[in-house]
N, C-alpha and C positions, 0 to 999 in steps of 0.2 A: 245850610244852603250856601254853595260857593257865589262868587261875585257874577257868574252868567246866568245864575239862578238857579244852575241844576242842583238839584236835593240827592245827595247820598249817601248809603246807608253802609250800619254794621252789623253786624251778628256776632254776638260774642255767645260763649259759652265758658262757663265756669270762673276763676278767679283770673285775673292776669295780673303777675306780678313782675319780680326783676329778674326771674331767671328767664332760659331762651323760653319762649312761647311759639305756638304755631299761630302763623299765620299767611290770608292771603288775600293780595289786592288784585280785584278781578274788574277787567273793564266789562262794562256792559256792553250785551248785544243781544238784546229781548227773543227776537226768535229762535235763537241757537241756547241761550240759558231756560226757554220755555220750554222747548221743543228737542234738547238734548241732540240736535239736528248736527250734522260734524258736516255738511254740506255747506253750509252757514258761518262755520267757524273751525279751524282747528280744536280750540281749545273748548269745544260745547258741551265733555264730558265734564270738565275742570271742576266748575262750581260745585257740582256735585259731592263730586270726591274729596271735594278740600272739607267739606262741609261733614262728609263723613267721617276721613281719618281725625279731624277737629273731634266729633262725638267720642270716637273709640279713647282720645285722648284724655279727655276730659274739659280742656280748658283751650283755649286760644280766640281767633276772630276772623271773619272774612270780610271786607270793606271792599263793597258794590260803589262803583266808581260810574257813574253815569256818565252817557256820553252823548252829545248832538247827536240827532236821528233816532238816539238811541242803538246806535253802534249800528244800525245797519248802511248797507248801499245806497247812499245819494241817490239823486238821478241821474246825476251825469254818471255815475257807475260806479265811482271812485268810492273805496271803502274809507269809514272815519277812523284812524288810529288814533290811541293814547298817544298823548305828546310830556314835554318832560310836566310843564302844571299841571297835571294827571297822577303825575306819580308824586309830586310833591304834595299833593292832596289826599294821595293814599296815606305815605308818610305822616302828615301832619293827622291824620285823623287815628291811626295807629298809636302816635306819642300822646294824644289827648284821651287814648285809653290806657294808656299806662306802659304801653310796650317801651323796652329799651333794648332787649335781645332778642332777634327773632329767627325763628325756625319759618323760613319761608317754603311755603305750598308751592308748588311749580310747574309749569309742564316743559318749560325749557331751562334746563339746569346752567350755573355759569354764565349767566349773561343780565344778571341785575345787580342795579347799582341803586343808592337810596341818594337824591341830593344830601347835599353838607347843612348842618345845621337844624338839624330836626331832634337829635341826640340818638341815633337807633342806628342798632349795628346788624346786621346781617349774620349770624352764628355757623348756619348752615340752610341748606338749601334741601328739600326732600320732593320727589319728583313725584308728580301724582298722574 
């Protein structure tokens, strides 16, 4: 449980060791990860799929990043983005499974960055 008290979660599958590992830090957004809804989210197929070429793999992890609202539209309208303590919570949950190399899951390729200090390198990026 992080310090705002949201509870999030991982899915691993099979061993994770010190070579590159697949993995993917996916923010929540209950309706679009329920309802596979792409009205909702761009990215509402993602989970799915990271989830799957993860099986076909054998091994890796997906770390469900919760988020106020639960990722959906406020009231005032305004969507909740991942901020950088988001991904630094992905990160740190990824090194507390063992990751040091990762093969990250993606739907936008080229544009992620891990903060400093976590020990985890980004290897490659595979676009789901």
């Amino acid at each position: 449980m992080s310090q705002d008290k949201r509870v999030h979660y991982a899915l691993v599958r099979g061993k994770i060791t010190e070579a590159p590992t697949l993995a993917r830090v996916h923010s929540e957004n209950v309706f679009a990860d329920l309802f596979c809804d792409s009205s909702l989210s761009s990215g509402s197929d993602s989970l799915r799929k990271a989830m799957e070429v993860i099986a076909d793999a054998g091994s890796g992890a997906v770390v469900y990043v919760s988020q106020p609202y639960s990722g959906v539209k406020i009231p005032e309208g305004e969507p909740v983005s991942p901020n950088m303590r988001d991904y630094g919570m992905g990160a740190q949950i990824l090194r507390y499974l063992g990751f040091k190399k990762i093969r990250l899951l993606t739907t936008h390729v080229a544009k992620h960055i891990i903060p400093e200090g976590f020990g985890l390198e980004i290897e490659s990026e595979v676009k789901i």
